[in-house]
MILUM-891162 format. One record per residue (C-alpha): residue number from 1; residue in one letter; x, y, z. Coordinates in steps of 0.2 Angstrom, whole numbers. Each point is the difference from the previous one (the first is absolute). Layout:
! residues N
+-----+---------+-------+-------+-------+
! num ! residuo !    xx !    yy !    zz !
+-----+---------+-------+-------+-------+
! NUM !       a !     X !     Y !     Z !
...
+-----+---------+-------+-------+-------+
! end
This chain:
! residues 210
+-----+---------+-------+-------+-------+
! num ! residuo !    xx !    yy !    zz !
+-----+---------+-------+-------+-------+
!   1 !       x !   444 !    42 !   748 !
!   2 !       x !    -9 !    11 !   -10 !
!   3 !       x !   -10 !    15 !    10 !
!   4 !       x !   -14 !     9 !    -9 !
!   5 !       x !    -8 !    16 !     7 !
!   6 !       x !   -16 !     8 !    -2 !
!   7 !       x !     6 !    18 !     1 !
!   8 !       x !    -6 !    20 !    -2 !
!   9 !       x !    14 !    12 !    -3 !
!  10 !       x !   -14 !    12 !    12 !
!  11 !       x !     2 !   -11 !    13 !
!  12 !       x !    10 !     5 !    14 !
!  13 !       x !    -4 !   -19 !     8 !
!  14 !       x !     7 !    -6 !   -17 !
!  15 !       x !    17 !     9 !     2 !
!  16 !       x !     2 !    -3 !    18 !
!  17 !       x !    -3 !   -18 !    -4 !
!  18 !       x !    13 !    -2 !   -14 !
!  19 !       x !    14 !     7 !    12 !
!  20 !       x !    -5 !   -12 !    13 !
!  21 !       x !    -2 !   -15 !   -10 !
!  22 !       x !    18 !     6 !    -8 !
!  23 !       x !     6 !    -2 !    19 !
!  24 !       x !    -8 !   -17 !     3 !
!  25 !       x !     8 !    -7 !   -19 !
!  26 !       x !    18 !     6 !     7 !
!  27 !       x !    -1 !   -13 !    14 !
!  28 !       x !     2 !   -12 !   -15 !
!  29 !       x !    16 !     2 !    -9 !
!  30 !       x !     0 !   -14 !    -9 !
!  31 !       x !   -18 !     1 !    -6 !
!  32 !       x !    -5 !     2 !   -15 !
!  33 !       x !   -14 !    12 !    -3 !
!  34 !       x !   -11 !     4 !   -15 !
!  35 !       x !   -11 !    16 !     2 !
!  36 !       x !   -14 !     3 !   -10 !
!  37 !       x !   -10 !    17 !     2 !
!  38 !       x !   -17 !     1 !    -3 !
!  39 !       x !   -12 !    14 !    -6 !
!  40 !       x !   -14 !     5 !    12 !
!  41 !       x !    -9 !    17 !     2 !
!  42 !       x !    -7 !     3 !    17 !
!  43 !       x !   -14 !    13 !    -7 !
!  44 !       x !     1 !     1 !   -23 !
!  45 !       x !   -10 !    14 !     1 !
!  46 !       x !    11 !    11 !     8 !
!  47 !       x !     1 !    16 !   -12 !
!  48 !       x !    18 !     8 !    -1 !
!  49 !       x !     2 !    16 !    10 !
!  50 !       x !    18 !    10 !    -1 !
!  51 !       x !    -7 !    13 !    12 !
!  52 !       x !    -5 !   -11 !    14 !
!  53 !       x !    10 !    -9 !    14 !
!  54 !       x !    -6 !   -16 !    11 !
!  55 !       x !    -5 !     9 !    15 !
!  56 !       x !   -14 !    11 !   -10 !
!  57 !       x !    -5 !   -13 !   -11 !
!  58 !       x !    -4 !   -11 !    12 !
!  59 !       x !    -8 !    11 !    12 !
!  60 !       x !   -11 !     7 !   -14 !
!  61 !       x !    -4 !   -19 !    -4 !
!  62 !       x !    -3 !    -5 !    19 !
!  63 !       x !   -12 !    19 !     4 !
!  64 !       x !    15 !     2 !    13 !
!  65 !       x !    12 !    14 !     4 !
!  66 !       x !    17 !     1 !    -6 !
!  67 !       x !     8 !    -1 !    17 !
!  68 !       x !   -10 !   -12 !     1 !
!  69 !       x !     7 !   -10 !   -14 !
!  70 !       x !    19 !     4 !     3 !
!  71 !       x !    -3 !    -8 !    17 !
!  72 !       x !   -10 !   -16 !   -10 !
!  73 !       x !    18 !    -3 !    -9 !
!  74 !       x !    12 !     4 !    16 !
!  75 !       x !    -1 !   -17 !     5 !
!  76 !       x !     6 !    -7 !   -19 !
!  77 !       x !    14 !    11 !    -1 !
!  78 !       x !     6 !    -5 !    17 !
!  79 !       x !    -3 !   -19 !    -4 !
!  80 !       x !    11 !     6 !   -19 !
!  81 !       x !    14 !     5 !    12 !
!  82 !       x !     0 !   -14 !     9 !
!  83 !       x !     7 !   -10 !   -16 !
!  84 !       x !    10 !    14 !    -8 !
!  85 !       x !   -12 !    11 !   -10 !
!  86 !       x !     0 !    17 !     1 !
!  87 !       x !   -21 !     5 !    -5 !
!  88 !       x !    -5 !    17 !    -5 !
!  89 !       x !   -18 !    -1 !    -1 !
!  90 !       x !    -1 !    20 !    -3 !
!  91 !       x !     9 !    -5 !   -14 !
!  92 !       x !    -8 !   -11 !   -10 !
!  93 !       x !    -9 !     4 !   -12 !
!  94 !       x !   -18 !   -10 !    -6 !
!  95 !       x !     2 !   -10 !   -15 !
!  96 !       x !    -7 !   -14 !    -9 !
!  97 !       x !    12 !   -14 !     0 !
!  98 !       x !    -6 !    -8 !   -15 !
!  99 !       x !    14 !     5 !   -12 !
! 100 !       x !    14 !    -4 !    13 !
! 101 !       x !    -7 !   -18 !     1 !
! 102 !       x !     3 !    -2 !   -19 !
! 103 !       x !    16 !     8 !     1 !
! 104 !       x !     4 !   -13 !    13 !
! 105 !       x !    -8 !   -14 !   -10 !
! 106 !       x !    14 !     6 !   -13 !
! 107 !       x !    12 !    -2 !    13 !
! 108 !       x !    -5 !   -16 !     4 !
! 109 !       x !     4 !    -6 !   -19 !
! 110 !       x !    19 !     7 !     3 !
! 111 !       x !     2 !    -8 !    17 !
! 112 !       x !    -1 !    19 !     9 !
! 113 !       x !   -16 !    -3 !     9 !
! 114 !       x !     5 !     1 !    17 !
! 115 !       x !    12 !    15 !    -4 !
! 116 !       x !   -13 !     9 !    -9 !
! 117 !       x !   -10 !    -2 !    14 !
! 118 !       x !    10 !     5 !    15 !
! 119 !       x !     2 !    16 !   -12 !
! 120 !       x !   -19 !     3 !    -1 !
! 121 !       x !    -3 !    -1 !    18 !
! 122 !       x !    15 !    13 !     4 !
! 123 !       x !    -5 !    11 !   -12 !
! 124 !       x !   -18 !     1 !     6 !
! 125 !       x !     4 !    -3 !    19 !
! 126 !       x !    14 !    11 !     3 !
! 127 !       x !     3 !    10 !   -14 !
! 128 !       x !   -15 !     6 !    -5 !
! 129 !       x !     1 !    -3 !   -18 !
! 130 !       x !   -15 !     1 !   -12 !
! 131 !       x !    -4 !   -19 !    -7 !
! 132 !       x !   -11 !     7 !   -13 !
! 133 !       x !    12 !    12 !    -6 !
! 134 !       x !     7 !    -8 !   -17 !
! 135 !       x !    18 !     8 !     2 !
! 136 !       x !     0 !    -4 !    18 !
! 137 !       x !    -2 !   -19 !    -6 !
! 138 !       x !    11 !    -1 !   -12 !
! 139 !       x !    13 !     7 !    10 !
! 140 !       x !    -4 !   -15 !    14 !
! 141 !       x !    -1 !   -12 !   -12 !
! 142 !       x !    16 !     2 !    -8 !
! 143 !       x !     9 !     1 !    19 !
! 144 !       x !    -7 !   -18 !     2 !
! 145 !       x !     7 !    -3 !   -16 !
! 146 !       x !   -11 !    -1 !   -14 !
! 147 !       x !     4 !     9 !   -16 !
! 148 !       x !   -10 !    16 !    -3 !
! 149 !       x !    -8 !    -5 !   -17 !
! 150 !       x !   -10 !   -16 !     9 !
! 151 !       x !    -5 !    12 !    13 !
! 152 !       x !    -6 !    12 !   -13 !
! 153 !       x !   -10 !   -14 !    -8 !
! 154 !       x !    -9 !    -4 !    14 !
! 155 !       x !    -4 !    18 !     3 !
! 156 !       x !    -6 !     3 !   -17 !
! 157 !       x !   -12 !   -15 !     2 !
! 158 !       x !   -12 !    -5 !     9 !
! 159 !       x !    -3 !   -18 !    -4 !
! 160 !       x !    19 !    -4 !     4 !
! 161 !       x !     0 !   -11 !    12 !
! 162 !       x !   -16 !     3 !     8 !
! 163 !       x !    -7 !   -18 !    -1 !
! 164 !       x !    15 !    -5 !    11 !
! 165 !       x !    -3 !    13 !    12 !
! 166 !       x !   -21 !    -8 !    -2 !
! 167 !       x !     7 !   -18 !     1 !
! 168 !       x !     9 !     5 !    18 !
! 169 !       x !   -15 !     8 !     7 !
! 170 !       x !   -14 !   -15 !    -7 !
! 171 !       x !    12 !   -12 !     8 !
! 172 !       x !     0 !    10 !    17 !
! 173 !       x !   -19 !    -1 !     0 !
! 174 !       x !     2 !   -20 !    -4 !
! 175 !       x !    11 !    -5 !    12 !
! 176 !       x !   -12 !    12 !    14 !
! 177 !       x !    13 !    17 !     4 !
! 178 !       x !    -9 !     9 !     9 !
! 179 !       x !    14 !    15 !     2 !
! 180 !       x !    20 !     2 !    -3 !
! 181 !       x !    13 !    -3 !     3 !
! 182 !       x !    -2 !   -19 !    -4 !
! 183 !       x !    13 !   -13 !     0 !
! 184 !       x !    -2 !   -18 !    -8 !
! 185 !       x !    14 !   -12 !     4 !
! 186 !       x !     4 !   -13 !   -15 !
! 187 !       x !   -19 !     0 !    -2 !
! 188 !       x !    -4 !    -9 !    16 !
! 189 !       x !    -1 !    11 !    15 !
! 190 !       x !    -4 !    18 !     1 !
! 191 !       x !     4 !    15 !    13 !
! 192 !       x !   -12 !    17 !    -2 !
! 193 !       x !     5 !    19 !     4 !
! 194 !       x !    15 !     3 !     7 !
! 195 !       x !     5 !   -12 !    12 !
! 196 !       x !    15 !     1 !    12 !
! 197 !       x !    16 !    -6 !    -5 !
! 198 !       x !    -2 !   -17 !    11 !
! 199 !       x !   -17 !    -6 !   -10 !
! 200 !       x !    10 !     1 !   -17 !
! 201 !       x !    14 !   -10 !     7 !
! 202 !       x !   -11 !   -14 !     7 !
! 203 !       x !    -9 !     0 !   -17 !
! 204 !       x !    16 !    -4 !    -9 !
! 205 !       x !     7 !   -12 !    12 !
! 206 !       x !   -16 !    -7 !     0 !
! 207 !       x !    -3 !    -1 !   -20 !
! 208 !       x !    21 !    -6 !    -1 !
! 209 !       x !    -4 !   -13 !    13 !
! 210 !       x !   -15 !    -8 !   -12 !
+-----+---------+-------+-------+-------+
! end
């Protein structure tokens, strides 16, 4: 069966739906899975900020308090403990994830998507690390495996695997995304955002059964 997701490494929905679809694939020993990750950017315009952490970003975006804002993001950390995560939104730190997806496109060509991505969302959710820093990069991306001078390529240009990263996005659009996460089941049914573990099981007995 292969499993493609719509996915931003800023999404905390996206991260919290990855572990539980992970749980739901484990009922299923003797399947055989194919994921495929797929680029999406919640908001492109998005302008890298080191200095500045969720909460004040967002509050500034929203005309709300700070308070106000930490209290906005209580719920998803509580909801990212649920499945395992540990979320420090104080932490993380605002960032474009444009060159992280074409880092992760590169993965994809090495068959180190999936790891490249679970490395992206730790080091953004709970680490706090920058992912517009190009050291900070480099170092993730050779964790996951990739070798440095690829990763150095990328960096240096800016054409390098973009249209991949444009081909995920136009497709998301085609096939009507609205938001991520967003899972397509061998290209026949489809579950959005980040369902509980029991939808993405009867989605796969339901597609096995067909």
């Amino acid at each position: 069966m292969k499993i493609e997701i719509w996915s931003d490494i800023m999404c905390p929905f996206c991260y919290i739906g990855k572990r539980q679809l992970e749980t739901a694939l484990a009922e299923f020993p003797d399947g055989e899975f194919e994921i495929e990750w797929k680029s999406f950017q919640l908001d492109p315009t998005i302008t890298p900020q080191s200095d500045k952490d969720v909460y004040t970003f967002l509050a500034e975006r929203k005309g709300i308090s700070v308070e106000q804002s930490v209290e906005m993001h209580k719920g998803v950390t509580e909801r990212a403990k649920s499945v395992g995560l540990d979320y420090h939104f104080d932490k993380a730190i605002i960032s474009n994830s444009l060159t992280a997806h074409r880092i992760i496109q590169l993965a994809k060509t090495k068959k180190l998507g999936d790891a490249m991505e679970e490395i992206f969302f730790k080091a953004y959710f709970t680490e706090g690390r920058d992912l517009n820093d190009g050291p900070t990069l480099i170092e993730l991306a050779v964790k996951a495996g990739l070798d440095q001078d690829l990763v150095l390529q990328v960096l240096k240009d800016e054409a390098l695997f973009l249209k991949d990263v444009q081909n995920d996005i136009t497709e998301a659009q085609e096939i009507g995304v609205q938001g991520v996460p967003f899972f397509v089941f061998n290209r026949k049914y489809a579950v959005s955002g980040a369902q509980p573990v029991e939808a993405f099981v009867n989605t796969i007995k339901e597609v096995l059964n067909k």
